[in-house]
C-alpha positions, 0 to 999 in steps of 0.5 A: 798753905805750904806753897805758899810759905816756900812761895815766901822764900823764894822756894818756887815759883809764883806759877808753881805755888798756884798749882800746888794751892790748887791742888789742895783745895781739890783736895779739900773738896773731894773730903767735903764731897766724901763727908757729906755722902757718907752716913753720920754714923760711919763718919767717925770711922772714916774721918778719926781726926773730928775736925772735917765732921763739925763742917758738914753736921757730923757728931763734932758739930 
């Protein structure tokens, strides 16, 4: 999402908003893999914010 907005001002290059968007969806996928591994009681230790719990059947869902 940052990428994008710097993409927006002329910040970086087209090329380089596309790694970096990327990037952050690896990110987000390797959370999800993480998530869905891990048993429902261990995830709010490991996940404190709440917020990733609600998508994979977690307490917050």
């Amino acid at each position: 999402m940052e990428a994008g907005r710097a993409r927006a001002r002329g910040e970086m290059a087209m090329s380089e908003a596309q790694a970096a968007s990327d990037a952050d969806a690896a990110t987000a996928r390797e959370r999800e893999w993480q998530l869905r591994r891990l048993p429902v009681h261990l995830r709010p230790m490991a996940f404190p914010s709440g917020g990733a719990c609600a998508t994979a059947g977690g307490p917050g869902s």
